[in-house]
DOZADREN-623383 format. One record per residue (C-alpha): residue in one letter; y, x, z. Coordinates in steps of 0.001 Angstrom, whole numbers, padded with zeros to 6 digits, always signed. Each point is the difference from the previous one (the first is absolute). Layout:
% residues N
aYXZ/...
This chain:
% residues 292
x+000000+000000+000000/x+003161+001172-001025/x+003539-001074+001566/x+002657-001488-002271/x+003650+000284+000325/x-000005-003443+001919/x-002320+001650+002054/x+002215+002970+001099/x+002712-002136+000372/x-002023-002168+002271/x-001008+003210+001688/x+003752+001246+000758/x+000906-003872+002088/x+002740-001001-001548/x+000568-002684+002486/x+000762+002650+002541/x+002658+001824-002003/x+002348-002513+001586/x-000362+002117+003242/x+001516+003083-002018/x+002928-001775-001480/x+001519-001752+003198/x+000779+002670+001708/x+001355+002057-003092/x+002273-002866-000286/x+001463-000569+003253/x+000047+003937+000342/x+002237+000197-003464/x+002235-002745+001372/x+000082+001440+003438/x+001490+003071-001535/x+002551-002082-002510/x+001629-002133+003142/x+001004+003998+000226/x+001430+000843-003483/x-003112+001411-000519/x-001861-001434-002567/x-001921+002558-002370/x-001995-001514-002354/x-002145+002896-001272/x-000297+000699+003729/x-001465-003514+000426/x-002779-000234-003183/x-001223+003953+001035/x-000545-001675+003545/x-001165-003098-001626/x-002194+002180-001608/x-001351+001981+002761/x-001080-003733+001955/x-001373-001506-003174/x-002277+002980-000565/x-001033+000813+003761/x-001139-003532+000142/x-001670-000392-002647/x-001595+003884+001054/x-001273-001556+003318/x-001302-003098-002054/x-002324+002230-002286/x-000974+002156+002839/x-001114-002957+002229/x-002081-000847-002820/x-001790+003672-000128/x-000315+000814+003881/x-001077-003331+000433/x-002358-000675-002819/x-001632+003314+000556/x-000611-001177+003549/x-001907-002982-001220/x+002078-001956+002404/x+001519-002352-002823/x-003007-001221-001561/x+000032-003558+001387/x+004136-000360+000879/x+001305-003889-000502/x+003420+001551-001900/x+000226+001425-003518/x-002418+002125-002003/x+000371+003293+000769/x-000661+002891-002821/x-002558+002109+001474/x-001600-002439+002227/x-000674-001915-003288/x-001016+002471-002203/x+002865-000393-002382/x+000992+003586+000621/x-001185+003126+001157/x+001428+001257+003238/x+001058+002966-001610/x+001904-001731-002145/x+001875-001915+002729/x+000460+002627+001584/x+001665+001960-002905/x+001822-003177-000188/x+001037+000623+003492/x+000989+003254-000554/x+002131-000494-002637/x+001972-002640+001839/x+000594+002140+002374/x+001183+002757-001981/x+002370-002655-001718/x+001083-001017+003627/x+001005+003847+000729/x+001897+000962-002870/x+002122-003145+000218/x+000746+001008+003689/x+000352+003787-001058/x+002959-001323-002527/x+001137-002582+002804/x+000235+002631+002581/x+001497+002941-002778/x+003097-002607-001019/x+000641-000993+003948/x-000065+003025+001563/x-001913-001550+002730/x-002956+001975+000490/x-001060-001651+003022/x-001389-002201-002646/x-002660+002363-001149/x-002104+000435+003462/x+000476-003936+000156/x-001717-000324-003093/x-002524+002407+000868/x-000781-002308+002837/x-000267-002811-002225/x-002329+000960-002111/x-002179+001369+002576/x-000145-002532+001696/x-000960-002261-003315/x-002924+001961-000346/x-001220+000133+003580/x+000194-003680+000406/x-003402-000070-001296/x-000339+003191-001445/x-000894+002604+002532/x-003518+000379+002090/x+002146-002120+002494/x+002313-002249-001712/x+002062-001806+002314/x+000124-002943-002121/x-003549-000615+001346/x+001462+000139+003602/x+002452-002488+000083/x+003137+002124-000870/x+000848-001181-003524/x+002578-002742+001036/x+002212+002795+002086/x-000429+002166-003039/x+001016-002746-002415/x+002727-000747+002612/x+001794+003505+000178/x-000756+001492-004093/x+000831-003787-002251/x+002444-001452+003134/x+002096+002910+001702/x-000377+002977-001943/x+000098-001389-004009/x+003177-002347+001280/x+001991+002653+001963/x-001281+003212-002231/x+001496-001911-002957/x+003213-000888+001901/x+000204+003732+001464/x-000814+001772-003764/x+003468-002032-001378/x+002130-000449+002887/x-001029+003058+002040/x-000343-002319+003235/x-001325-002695+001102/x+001266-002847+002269/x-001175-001884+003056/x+000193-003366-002382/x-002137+001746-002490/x-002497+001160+002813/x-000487-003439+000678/x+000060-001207-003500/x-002989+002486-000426/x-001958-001706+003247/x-000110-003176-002165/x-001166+001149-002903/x-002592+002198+001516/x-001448-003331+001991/x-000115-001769-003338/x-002288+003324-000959/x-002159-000567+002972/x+000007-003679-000894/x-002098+001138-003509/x-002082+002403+001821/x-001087-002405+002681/x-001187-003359-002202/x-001958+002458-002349/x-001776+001114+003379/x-000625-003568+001492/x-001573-001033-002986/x-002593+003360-000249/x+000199-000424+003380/x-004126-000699+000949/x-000775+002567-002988/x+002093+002491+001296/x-001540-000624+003702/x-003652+000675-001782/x+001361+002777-001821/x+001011+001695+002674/x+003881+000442-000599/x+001628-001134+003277/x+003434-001117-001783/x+002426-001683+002378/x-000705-003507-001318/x-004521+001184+001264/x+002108+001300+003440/x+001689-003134+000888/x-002096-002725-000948/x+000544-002634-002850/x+002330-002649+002359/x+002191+003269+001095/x+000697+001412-003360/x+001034-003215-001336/x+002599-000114+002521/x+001079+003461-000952/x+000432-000710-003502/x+001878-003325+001065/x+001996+001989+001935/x+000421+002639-003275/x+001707-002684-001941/x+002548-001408+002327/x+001268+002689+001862/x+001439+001440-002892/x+002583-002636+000067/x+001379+001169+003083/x+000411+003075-000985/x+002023-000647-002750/x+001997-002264+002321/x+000741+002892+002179/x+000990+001737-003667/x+002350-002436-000016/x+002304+000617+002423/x+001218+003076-002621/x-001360-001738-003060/x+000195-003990+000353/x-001039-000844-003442/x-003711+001575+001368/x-000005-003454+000689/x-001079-000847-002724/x-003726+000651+000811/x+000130-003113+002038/x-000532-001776-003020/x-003973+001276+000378/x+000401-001641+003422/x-002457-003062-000887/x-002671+002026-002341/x+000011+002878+003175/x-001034-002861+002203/x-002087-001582-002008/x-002398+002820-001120/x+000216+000935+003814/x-001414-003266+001129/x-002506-000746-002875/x-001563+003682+000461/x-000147-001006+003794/x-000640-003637+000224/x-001677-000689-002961/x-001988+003459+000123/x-000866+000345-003366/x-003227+002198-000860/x-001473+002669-002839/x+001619-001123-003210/x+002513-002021+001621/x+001399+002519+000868/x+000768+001425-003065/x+002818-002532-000484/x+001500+000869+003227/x+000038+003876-001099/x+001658-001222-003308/x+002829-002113+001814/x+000542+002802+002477/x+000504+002708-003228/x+002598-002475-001251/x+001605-000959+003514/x+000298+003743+000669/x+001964+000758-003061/x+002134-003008+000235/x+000937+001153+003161/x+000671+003552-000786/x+002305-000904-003028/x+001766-002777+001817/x+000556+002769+002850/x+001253+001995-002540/x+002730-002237-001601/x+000847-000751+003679/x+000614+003581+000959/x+001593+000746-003959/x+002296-003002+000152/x+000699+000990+004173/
């Protein structure tokens, strides 16, 4: 069996890409409410979250499918687990996003003069890879939402912000909280719902750790709180308040994935609202913070 181009496309999760744009966006505007806007500044670190993400995606896929511990997951196909590709080729596929990743930082970091950037992005991508990718990925003990959390909420947001405006902002530190829970919020529903494979398989996510009914209420919790945080950004930028207008989805998909407790599949439709919710959020932020 041979993968198509639908299938490497499927491979790479577009529906999480979302969690790479946000906070390139409110990072970008963060730095315009300055006079700082630099365009080339913000598709080179546009570039850099697009390509790390999509990196993690395709190494998920090897570490895990070589691991045998995605053979029976409820979400979508993966390409090694499958058969549709080799794992060395997902893992070249990996690599190469990676590499893509690095030289769009190198430039990013070259043109700022920040070079803080550079051990940052170091960081990042080691810590893409060791999610799942090391002899003990931490991924498989429950630390992918903090990791989620701190590389596509606080440091994409701010290190965008800091690479145009050379500083960041209490606002924008808070900004960034929001958008990283939003992160979580993706991370977390794609764990409930591989939730009793995951248990079998061995990989103690955070979703295995604290229980089905407990995990729910996190990822409620995920999706609403990020409304107050862009209610404290308000007090410098009051047009953030414009993510209020997700105030009625945000509850809703809190209290369906809670009350209703949707399983497996069901899930799927959660994980697809959430990718949208996210970036609705993170570009409404944005115009808040731009027009601020």
């Amino acid at each position: 069996m041979t993968a198509t181009v639908g299938d490497w496309i499927a491979g790479a999760r577009p529906r999480t890409l979302t969690t790479a744009i946000a906070p390139v966006a409110v990072g970008t505007a963060s730095a315009g409410a300055l006079g700082s806007f630099r365009p080339l500044y913000a598709l080179l670190a546009l570039g850099v979250a697009l390509s790390l993400q999509v990196a993690v995606n395709y190494a998920n896929d090897y570490s895990d499918g070589v691991r045998g511990t995605d053979v029976d997951r409820v979400g979508p196909e993966r390409l090694v687990a499958s058969g549709k590709a080799g794992p060395s080729a997902v893992r070249a596929a990996a690599t190469m996003s990676f590499v893509i990743g690095s030289l769009f930082g190198l430039a990013l970091t070259a043109l700022s003069g920040e070079w803080i950037l550079l051990s940052i992005g170091v960081a990042a991508i080691v810590a893409a890879w060791t999610y799942t990718g090391s002899s003990r990925p931490y991924g498989y003990a429950g630390w992918g939402e903090l990791s989620v959390f701190v590389f596509f909420g606080l440091v994409a947001t701010l290190g965008t912000m800091l690479s145009q405006a050379g500083q960041i902002t209490s606002w924008a530190v808070v900004a960034s909280v929001g958008v990283g829970l939003h992160a979580v919020a993706m991370l977390l529903v794609n764990n409930i719902r591989d939730l009793k494979h995951d248990s079998l398989a061995g990989k103690r996510t955070l979703a295995v750790r604290l229980g089905d009914r407990l995990a729910r209420h996190l990822f409620a919790a995920c999706v609403t709180l990020p409304l107050m945080a862009s209610t404290i950004v308000a007090f410098s930028k009051p047009w953030s308040l414009l993510t209020l207008l997700l105030l009625l989805p945000s509850i809703l998909m809190a209290t369906l994935t809670v009350v209703a407790n949707p399983r497996g599949r069901a899930l799927g439709a959660i994980f697809a609202a959430e990718s949208i919710l996210g970036l609705c959020y993170g570009l409404l932020l944005a115009l808040g913070i731009a027009l601020g």
